[in-house]
C-alpha positions in Angstrom: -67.1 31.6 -33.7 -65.5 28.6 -35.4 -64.0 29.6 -38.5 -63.6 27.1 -42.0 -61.3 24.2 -42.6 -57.6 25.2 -43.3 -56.1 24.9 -46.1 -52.8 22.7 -45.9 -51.1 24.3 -48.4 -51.7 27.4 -46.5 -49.9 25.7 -43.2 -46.5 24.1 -45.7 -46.3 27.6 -47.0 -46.2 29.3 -43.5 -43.9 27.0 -42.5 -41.3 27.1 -45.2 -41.3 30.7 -44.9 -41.1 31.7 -41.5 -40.2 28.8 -39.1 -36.8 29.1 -37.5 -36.2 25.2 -37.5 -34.8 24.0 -41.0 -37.3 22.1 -42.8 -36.1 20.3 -45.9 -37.8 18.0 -48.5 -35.8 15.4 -50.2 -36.4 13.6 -53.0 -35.8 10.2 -54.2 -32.3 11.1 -55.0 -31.7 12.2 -51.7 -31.5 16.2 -53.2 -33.4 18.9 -51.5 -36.6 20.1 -53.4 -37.7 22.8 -51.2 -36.7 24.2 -48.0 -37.5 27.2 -45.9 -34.9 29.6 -46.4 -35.7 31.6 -43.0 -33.7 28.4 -41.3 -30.6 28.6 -39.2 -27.8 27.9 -40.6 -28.9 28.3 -44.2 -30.4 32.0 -44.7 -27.3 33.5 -45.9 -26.9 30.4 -48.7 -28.3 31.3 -52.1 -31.2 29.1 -53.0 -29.3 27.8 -55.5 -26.8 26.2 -53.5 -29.2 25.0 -51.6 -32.0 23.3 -54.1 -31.1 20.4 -56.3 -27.4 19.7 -53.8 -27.2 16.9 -51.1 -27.4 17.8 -48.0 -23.6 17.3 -47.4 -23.3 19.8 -50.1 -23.9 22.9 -48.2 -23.3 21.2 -44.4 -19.9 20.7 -44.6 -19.0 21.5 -41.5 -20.1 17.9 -40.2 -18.3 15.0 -40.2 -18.3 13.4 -43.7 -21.5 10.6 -43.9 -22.9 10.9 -41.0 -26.0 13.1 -42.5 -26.2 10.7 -44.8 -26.0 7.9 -42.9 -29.6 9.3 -41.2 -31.2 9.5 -44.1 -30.2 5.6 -45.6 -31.0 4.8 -41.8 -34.5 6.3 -42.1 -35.5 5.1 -45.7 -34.1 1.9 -45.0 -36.9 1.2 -41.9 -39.5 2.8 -43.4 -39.8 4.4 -39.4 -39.3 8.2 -38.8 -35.9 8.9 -36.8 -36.5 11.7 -34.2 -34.1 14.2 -32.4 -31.1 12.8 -33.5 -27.9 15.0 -32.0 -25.1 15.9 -34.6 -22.2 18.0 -34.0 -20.3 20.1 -36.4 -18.9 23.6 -37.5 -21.0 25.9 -38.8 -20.9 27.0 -42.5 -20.6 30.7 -42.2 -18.6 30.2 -39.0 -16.1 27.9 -38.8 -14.4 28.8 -35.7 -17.9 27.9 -33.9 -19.4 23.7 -33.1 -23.0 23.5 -33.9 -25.3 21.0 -32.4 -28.3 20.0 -34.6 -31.1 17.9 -33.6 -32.1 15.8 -36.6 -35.7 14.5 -37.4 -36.4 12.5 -40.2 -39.7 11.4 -42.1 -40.0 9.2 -44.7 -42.9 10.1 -47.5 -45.2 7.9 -49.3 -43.4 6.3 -52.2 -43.8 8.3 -55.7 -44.7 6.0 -58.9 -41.0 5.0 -59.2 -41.5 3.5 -55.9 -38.8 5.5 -54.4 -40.2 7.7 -51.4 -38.3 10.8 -50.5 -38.2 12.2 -47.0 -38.9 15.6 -44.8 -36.3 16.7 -42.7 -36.5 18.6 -39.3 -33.4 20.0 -38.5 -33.7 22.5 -34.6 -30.5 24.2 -33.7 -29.6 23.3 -29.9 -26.4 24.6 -29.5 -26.9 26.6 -27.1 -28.8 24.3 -24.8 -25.6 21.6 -25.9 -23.5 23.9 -24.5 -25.2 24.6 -21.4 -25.1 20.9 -20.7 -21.7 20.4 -21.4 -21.4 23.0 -19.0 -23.1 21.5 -16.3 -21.5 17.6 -17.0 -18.5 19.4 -16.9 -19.3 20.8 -13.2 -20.7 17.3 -12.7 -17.4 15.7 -13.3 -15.6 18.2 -11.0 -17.9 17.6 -8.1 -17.8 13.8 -8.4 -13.9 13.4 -9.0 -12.6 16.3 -6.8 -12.1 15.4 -2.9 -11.8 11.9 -2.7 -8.8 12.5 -0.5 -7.5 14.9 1.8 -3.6 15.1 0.2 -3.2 18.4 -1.7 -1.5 17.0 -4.7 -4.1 14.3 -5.8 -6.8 17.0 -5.2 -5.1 19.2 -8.0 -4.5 16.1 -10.0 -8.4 15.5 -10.1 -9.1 18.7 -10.4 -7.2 19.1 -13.8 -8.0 15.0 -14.8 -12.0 16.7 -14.6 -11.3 19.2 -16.8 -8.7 17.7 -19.5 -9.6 17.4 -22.2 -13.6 17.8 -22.0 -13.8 21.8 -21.1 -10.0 22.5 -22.0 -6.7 20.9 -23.7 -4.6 22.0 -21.0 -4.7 22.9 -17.7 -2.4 24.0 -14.3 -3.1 24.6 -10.6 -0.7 26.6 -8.9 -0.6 27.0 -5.1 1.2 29.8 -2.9 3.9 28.1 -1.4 3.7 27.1 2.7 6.7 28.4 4.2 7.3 32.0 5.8 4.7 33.6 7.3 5.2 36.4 4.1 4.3 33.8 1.9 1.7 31.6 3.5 -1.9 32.0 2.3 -3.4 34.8 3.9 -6.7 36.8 3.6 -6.3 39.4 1.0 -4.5 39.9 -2.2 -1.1 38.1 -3.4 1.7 40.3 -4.2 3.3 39.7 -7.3 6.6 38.5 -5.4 5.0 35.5 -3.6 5.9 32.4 -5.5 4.0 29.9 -6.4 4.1 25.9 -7.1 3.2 24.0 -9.7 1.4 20.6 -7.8 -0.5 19.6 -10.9 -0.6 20.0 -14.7 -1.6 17.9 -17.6 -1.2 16.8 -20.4 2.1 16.1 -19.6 3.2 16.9 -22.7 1.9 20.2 -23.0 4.2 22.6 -22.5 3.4 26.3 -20.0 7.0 27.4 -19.4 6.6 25.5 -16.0 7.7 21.9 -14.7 5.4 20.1 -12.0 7.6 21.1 -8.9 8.7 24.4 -10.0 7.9 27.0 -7.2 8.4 30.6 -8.6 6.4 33.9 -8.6 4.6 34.7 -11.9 6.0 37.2 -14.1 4.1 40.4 -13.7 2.3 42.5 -14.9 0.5 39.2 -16.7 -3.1 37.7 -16.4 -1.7 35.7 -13.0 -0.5 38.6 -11.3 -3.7 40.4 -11.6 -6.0 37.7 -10.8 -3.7 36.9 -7.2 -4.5 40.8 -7.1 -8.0 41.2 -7.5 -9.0 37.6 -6.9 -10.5 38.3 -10.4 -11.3 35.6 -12.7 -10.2 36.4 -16.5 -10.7 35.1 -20.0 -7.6 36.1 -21.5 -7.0 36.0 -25.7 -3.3 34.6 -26.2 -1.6 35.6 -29.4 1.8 37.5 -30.0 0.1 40.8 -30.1 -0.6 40.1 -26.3 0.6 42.8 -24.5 1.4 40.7 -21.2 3.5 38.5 -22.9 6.0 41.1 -23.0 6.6 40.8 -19.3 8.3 37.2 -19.7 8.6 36.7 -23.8 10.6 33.6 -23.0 8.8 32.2 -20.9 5.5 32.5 -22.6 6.8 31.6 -26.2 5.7 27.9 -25.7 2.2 29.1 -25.2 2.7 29.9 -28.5 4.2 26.8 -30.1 1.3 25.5 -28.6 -0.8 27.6 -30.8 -2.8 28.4 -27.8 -5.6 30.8 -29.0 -7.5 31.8 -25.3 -7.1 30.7 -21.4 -8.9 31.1 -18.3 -6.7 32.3 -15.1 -8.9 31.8 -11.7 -8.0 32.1 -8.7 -8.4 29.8 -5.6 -10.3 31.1 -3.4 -11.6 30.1 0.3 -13.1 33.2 2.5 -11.0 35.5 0.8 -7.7 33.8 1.3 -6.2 33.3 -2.0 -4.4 29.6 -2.4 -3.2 30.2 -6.1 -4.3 29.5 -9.5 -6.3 27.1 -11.9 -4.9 28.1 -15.3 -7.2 26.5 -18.5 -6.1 26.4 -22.0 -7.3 25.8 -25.0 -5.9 25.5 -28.7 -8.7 23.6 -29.9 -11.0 25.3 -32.8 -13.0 27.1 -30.3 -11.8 29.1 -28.3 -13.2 29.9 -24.5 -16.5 31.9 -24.5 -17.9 34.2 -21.5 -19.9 31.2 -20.7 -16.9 29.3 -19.8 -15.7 31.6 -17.7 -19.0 31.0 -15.1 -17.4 27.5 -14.9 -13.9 27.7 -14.3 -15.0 29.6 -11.4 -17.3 27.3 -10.1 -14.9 24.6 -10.9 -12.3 26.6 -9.0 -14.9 27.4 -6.1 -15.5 23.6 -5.8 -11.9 22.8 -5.8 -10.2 25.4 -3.5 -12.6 24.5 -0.8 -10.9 20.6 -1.0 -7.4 21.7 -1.2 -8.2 23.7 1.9 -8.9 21.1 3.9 -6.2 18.8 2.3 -3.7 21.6 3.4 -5.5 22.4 6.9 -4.7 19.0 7.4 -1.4 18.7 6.0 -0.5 21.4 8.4 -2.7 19.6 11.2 -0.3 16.4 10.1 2.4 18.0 10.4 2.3 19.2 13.9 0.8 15.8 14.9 3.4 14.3 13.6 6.1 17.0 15.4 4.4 17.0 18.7 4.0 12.8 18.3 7.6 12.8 17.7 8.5 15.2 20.3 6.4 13.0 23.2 8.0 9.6 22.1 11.1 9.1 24.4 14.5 10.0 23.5 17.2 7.7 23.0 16.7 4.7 25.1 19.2 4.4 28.0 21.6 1.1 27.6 20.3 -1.3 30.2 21.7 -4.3 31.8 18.2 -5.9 32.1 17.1 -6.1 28.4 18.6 -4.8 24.8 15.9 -2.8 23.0 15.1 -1.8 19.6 11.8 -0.2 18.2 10.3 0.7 15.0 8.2 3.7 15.1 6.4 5.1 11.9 3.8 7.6 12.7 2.0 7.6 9.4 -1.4 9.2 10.3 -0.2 11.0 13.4 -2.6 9.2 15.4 -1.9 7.8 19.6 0.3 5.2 19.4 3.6 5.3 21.7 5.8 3.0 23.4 8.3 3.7 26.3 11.3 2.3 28.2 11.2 2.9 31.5 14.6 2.0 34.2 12.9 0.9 37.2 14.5 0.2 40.7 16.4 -3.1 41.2 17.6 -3.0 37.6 14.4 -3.6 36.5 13.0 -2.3 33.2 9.1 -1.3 32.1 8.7 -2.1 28.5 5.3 -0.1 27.4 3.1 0.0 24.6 0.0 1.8 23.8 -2.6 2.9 21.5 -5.1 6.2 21.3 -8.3 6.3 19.8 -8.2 9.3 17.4 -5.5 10.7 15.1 -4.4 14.4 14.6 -3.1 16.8 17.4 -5.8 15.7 20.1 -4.6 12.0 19.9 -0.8 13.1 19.9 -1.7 15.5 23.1 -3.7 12.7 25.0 -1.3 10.3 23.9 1.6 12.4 25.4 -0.4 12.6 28.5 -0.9 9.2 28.8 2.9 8.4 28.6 4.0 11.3 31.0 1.2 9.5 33.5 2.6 5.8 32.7 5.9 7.0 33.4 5.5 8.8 36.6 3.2 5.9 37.6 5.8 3.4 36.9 8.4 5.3 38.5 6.4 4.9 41.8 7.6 0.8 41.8 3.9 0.3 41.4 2.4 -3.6 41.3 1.8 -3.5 37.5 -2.3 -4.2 37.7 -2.4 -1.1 40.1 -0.4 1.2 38.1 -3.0 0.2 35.0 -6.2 0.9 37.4 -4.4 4.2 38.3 -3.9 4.9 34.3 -7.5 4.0 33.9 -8.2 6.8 36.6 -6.5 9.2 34.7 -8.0 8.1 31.4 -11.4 9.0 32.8 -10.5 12.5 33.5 -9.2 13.1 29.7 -11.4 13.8 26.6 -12.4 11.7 24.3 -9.0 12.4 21.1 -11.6 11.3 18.7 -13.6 14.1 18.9 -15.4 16.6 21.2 -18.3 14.7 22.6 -17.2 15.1 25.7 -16.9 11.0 27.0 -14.0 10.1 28.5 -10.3 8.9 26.1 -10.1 5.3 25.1 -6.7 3.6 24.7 -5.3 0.3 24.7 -2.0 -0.3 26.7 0.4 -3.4 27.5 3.2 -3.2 30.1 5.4 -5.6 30.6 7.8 -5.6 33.5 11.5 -7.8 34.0 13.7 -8.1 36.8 17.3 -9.8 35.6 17.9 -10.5 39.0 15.1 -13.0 39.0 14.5 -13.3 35.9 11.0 -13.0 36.3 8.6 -11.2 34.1 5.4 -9.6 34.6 2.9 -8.8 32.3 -0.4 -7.1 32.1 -3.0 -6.0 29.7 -5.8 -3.5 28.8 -7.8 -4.2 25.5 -4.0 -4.2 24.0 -2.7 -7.1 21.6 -0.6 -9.5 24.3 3.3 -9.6 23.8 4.9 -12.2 22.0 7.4 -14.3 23.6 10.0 -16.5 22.2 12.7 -18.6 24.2 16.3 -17.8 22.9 15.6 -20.9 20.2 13.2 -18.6 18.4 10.1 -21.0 20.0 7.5 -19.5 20.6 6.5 -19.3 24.4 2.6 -19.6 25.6 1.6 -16.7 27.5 -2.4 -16.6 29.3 -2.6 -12.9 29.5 -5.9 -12.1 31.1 -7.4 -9.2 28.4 -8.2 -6.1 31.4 -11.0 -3.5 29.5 -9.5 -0.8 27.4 -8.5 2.3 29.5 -11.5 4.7 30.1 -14.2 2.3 28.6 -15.2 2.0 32.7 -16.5 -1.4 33.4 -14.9 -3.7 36.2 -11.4 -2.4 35.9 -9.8 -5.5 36.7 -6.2 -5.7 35.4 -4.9 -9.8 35.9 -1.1 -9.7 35.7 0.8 -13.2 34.5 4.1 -13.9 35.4 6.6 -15.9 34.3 10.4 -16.5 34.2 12.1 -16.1 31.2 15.4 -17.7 30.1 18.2 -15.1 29.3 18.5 -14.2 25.8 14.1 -14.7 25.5 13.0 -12.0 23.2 9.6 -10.3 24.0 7.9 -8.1 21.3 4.9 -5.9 22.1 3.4 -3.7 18.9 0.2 -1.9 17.8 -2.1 -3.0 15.6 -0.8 -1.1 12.8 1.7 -3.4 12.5 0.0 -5.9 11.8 -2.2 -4.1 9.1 -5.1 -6.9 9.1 -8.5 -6.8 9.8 -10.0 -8.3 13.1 -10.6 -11.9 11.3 -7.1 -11.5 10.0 -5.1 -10.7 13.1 -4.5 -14.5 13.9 -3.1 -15.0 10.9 -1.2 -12.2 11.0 0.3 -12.6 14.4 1.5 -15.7 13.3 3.8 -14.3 10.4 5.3 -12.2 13.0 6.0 -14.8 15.1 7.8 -16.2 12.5 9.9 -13.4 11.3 10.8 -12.8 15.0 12.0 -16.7 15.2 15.4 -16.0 13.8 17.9 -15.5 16.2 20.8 -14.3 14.0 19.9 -10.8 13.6 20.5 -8.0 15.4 17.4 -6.7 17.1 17.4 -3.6 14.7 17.7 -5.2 11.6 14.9 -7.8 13.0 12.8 -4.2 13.5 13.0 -4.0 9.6 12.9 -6.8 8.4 9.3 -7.1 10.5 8.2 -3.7 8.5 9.4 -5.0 5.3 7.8 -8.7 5.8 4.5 -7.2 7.1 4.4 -3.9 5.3 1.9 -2.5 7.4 -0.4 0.5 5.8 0.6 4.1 4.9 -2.8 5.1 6.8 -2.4 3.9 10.4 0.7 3.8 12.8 2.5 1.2 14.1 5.0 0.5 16.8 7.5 -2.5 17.4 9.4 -2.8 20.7 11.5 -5.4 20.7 13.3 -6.8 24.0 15.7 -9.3 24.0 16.2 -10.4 28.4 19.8 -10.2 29.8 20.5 -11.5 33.7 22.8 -10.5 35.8 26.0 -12.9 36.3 25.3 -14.2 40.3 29.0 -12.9 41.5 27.2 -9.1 40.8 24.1 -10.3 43.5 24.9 -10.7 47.2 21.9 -11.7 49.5 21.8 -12.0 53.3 18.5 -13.0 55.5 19.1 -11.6 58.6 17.2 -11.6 62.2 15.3 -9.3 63.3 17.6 -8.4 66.4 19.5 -5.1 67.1 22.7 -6.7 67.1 22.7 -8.1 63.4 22.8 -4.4 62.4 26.7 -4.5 62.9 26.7 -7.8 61.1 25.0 -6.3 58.2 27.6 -3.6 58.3 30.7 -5.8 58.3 28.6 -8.1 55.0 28.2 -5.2 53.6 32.1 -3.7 53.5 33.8 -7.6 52.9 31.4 -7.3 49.5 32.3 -4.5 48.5 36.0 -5.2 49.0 35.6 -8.6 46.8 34.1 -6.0 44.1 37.2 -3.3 44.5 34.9 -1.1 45.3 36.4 0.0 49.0 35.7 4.0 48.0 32.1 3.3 48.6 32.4 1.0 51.3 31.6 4.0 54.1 28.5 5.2 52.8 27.2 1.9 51.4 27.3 0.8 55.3 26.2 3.8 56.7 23.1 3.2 54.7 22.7 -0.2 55.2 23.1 0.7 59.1 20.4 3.0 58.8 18.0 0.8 56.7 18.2 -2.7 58.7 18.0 -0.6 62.0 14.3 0.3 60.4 13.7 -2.5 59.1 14.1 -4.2 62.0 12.7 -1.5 64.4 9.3 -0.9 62.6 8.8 -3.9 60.2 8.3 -7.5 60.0 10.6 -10.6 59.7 12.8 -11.7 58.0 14.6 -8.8 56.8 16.9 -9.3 53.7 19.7 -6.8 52.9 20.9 -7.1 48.7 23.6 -5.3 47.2 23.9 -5.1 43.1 26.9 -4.2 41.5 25.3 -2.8 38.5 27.0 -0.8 35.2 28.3 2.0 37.2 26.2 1.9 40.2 25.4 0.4 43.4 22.4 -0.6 44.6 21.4 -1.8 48.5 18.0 -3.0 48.9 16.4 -3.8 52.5 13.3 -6.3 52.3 10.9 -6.8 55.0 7.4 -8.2 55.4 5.4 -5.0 56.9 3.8 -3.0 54.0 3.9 0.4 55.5 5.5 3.1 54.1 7.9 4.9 55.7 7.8 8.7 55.3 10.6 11.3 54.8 11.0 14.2 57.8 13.3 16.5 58.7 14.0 16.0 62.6 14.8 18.8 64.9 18.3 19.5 66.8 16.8 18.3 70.0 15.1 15.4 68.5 17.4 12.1 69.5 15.9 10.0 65.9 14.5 10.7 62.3 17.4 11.3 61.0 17.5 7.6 59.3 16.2 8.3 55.6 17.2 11.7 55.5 20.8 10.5 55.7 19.3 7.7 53.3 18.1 10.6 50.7 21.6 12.7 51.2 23.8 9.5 50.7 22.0 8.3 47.3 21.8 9.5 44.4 18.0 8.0 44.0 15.9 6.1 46.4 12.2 5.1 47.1 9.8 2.3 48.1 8.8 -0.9 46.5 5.9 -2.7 47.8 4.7 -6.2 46.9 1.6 -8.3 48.0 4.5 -9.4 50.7 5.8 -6.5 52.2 8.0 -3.6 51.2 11.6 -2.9 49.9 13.6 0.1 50.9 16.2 0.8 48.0 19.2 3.5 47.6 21.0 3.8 44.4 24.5 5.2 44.2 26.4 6.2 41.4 29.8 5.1 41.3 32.5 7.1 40.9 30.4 10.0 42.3 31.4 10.5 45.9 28.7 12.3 48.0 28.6 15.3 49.5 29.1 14.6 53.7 30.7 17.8 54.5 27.0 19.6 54.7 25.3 16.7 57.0 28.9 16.3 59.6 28.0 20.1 60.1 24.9 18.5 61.8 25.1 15.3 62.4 27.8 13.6 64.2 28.4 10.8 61.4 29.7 8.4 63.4 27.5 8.2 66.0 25.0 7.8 63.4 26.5 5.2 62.1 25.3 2.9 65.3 21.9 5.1 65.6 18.8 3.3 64.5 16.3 5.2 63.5 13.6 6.5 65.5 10.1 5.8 65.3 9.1 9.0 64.0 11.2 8.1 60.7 8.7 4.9 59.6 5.0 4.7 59.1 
């Protein structure tokens, strides 16, 4: 059934009497003429405050011209102007912003020429809100997390909210420290105190200073909400019961005229981290709405400073345990003087060592873990501890680095879980001020610089061996050289150097150049390398610096000897003339006791020549016995009928540290004696008759 035309008059006067959008005709004077009374924002006006006024008659609420503004906009192109967004107050209530989407269009001119205009006027408030709602989530989402430090979390946190959603705002987090006080699952007692890491404007005034760590007055709002992990819109106003519990402390909330606030907690799986407190003294206040967003907002942020604090705390014991596995103060040598820079800035695997070696010798090592946290400061500890006992051994340097690669394949991987076996970098340098020869070896570590005591640089072809636990061909090439006393060597990380992989040359070079002065003392040169290089806040770095010493020639004696039984009393009577030209007479008897026993083995079970040395080092005494046969010989405790093996168990009882050093030539045989520190003979003359010892040689069961 199709029913007969409408009338349009009919559809004008059902919209001017019941539609809910604000429908307005203008005429040429820009007055209204009609409108439909049943319109937002204008049924409570009497008509005639409505008909015959201007528009900005009865809207004050919006900003002065702008209406009008539309209107001279729309009559001047002739066009209609649709959903045009206005903000204002609303005419019956002040205290409430009203958004108004504005359509305008213009009417046929009347016979002045002059055409008036309709007006479409929808209230989206609301729907404004919402979205300001959501961009304000928006913001939060996008700006909060960037990094992983807890105070420039809060400090985006608040820079999201200020001054879009509120005019003021605070995060407040429970204070790390005893185990009382640490965040925990459950509610916060009112006696827990609490920091202030973040609040803006600056000039807005809470009662509380950035940095001020104190527990909340209670009862109040923040006492409740640490409670009951409850978020609350509060009203603020000096009727406010809670202000009671701290009036001076809460009066600048009201110099601040602040009308309403929002107190939610941080929260992550129950465990309560503190407080994001919002504040508002603008014309509106905080609605129920709002409050859906400050905890979201707070949802969003807790979950970031969570993981900025786990790894703060992660840091921290990276850092600790880093520390703790770095070695202690390094013992004065007379091979090299040392000085090192360490600054473990991300907690990551780099180390260095300075390891005393046999025959005055010295280990200078550097290395690098892939990683950072407390996995890269464990491996990296178990890499040094291995190094060291490796080194310790008087391994060839390129087989103690295929022994550490060994070990590296056994660890797991410090950057992560996946199971594949640790990849570091290492550099170990070794230097003999005897010889003044220097050996130095490589694996997928920066090589050492080298400068002559002028400050030149000194060309070193260090063969780069693969990174440790990266597998491949394992072949570690050593270089040697010898280096003139008062040569400085300088291993570091890559963090030092701070540069990226097209950079490094460059950046080697400056280093090269800061080292080059000679005046400075090697610690101040340490600095002045951080300060010229300023290497990055996110990686760490190591300097070892080593400047070579060599010991004067009247502190060396050397004798080749036959290999015949009777040079044995000719090493003994070398032996105590040396030591009475050093005024050391005290140690003459046990110095020749061991020589007797070492040259009788040497000569017994090795290969010529055999070479006896005695160093007269800082307070101790070394004898070394050189021969060309590469077996070891092994430690045993002979029996009382036995007639031998006595010979290095009188070796190990005389000394206060001894061992075997083995070259691509043959082995040494060295004892170390402390001066100053007579032994202890009374327990071995209880079995041994010393002096018949004395002109013993050592029987076969004592060598390998």
């Amino acid at each position: 059934m199709t029913g007969g035309p409408v009338d349009d008059a009919d559809v004008l006067s059902a919209l001017f009497s019941g539609s809910p959008q604000g429908l307005f005709v203008l005429d040429a004077q820009r007055r209204v003429v009609r409108y439909n009374p049943t319109g937002r924002g204008v049924r409570r006006l009497p008509v005639e405050d409505v008909v015959g006024h201007d528009v900005e008659d009865f809207a004050s609420g919006f900003p002065p011209g702008e209406l009008r503004a539309l209107v001279e906009e729309a009559l001047a192109t002739g066009e209609p102007l649709r959903d045009r967004l206005v903000r204002g107050r609303s005419p019956s209530n002040p205290r409430r912003t009203l958004a108004l989407e504005v359509s305008l269009f213009p009417l046929p001119p009347t016979g002045d020429g002059v055409p008036g205009l309709v007006s479409v006027v929808e209230d989206v408030t609301e729907r404004e809100a919402a979205s300001d709602r959501l961009a304000v989530l928006g913001a939060v989402h996008a700006a909060v997390g960037s990094t992983l430090d807890v105070g420039t979390t809060a400090d985006e946190l608040v820079g999201a909210l200020v001054p879009g959603f509120a005019d003021a705002a605070c995060v407040d987090l429970v204070e790390d420290g005893p185990a009382e006080h640490t965040p925990r699952s459950g509610p916060v007692t009112a006696d827990v105190p609490l920091r202030r890491v973040s609040g803006a404007p600056p000039s807005f005034e809470t009662g509380r200073a950035e940095g001020d760590s104190a527990p909340f007055p209670f009862p109040t709002p923040f006492t409740q909400s640490l409670n009951d992990r409850r978020a609350r819109l509060v009203r603020v106003g000096a009727d406010a019961p809670w202000l009671s519990a701290d009036p001076e402390g809460f009066t600048p909330l009201l110099d601040a005229d602040v009308h309403s606030m929002i107190v939610a907690p941080l929260t992550v799986r129950d465990t309560v981290l503190g407080l994001l407190t919002l504040y508002r003294n603008r014309v509106d206040p905080f609605e129920e709405a709002d409050l859906d967003v400050a905890r979201q907002a707070a949802s969003v942020a807790a979950a970031h400073l969570d993981n900025a604090r786990s790894y703060r705390c992660e840091h921290t014991v990276a850092s600790a345990l880093q520390r703790r596995l770095q070695p202690g103060a390094v013992p004065r040598l007379s091979a090299v003087e040392t000085a090192h820079v360490y600054l473990p800035e991300s907690a990551g695997g780099d180390w260095f060592d300075v390891i005393p070696l046999s025959g005055t010798r010295v280990a200078l090592v550097v290395g690098e873990v892939a990683g950072h946290g407390i996995e890269a400061a464990a491996t990296m500890g178990q890499f040094r501890v291995a190094l060291r006992a490796l080194a310790l051994q008087d391994l060839e340097t390129d087989e103690l680095l295929t022994h550490l690669d060994e070990v590296a394949a056994q660890l797991p991987d410090a950057a992560g879980s996946s199971g594949e076996p640790c990849v570091a970098t290492c550099a170990v340098t070794v230097y003999n001020p005897v010889t003044r020869r220097c050996t130095m070896v490589r694996a997928g570590h920066p090589a050492p610089i080298v400068l002559d005591p002028d400050g030149v640089p000194v060309t070193v072809d260090i063969p780069q061996g693969p990174p440790l636990g990266a597998g491949g061909g394992r072949v570690f090439t050593p270089a040697v050289l010898e280096l003139a006393p008062g040569s400085l060597i300088a291993q570091y990380t890559d963090g030092l150097l701070g540069a990226g992989d097209h950079d490094r040359v460059t950046a080697r070079r400056r280093l090269e150049h800061i080292l080059a002065t000679t005046t400075l003392p090697l610690p101040e040169l340490c600095d002045t390398a951080v300060y010229r290089l300023s290497p990055p806040a996110h990686d760490d770095a190591v300097l070892l610096l080593a400047r070579t010493r060599v010991l004067p020639d009247e502190h060396v004696a050397d004798w080749n000897l036959p290999t015949e039984a009777s040079v044995v009393s000719t090493a003994r009577r070398l032996c105590g003339q040396q030591l009475a030209a050093w005024g050391l007479d005290e140690a003459a008897y046990t110095t020749e006791l061991i020589v007797s026993e070492l040259v009788t083995n040497a000569i017994r079970h090795g290969k010529g020549p055999v070479r006896l040395r005695l160093v007269k080092d800082e307070g101790r005494l070394l004898t070394e016995v050189t021969d060309a046969n590469s077996s070891s010989p092994h430690l045993r405790h002979a029996r009382e009928s036995d007639e031998g093996g006595r010979g290095l168990y009188i070796v190990m009882r005389l000394s206060s540290r001894w061992g075997v050093r083995h070259s691509r030539r043959g082995k040494t045989i060295w004892s170390e004696q402390r001066l100053g520190e007579a032994p202890d003979v009374s327990a071995m003359a209880d079995t041994f008759d010393l002096a018949d010892l004395a002109e013993t040689p050592v029987s076969p069961a004592a060598a390998g």
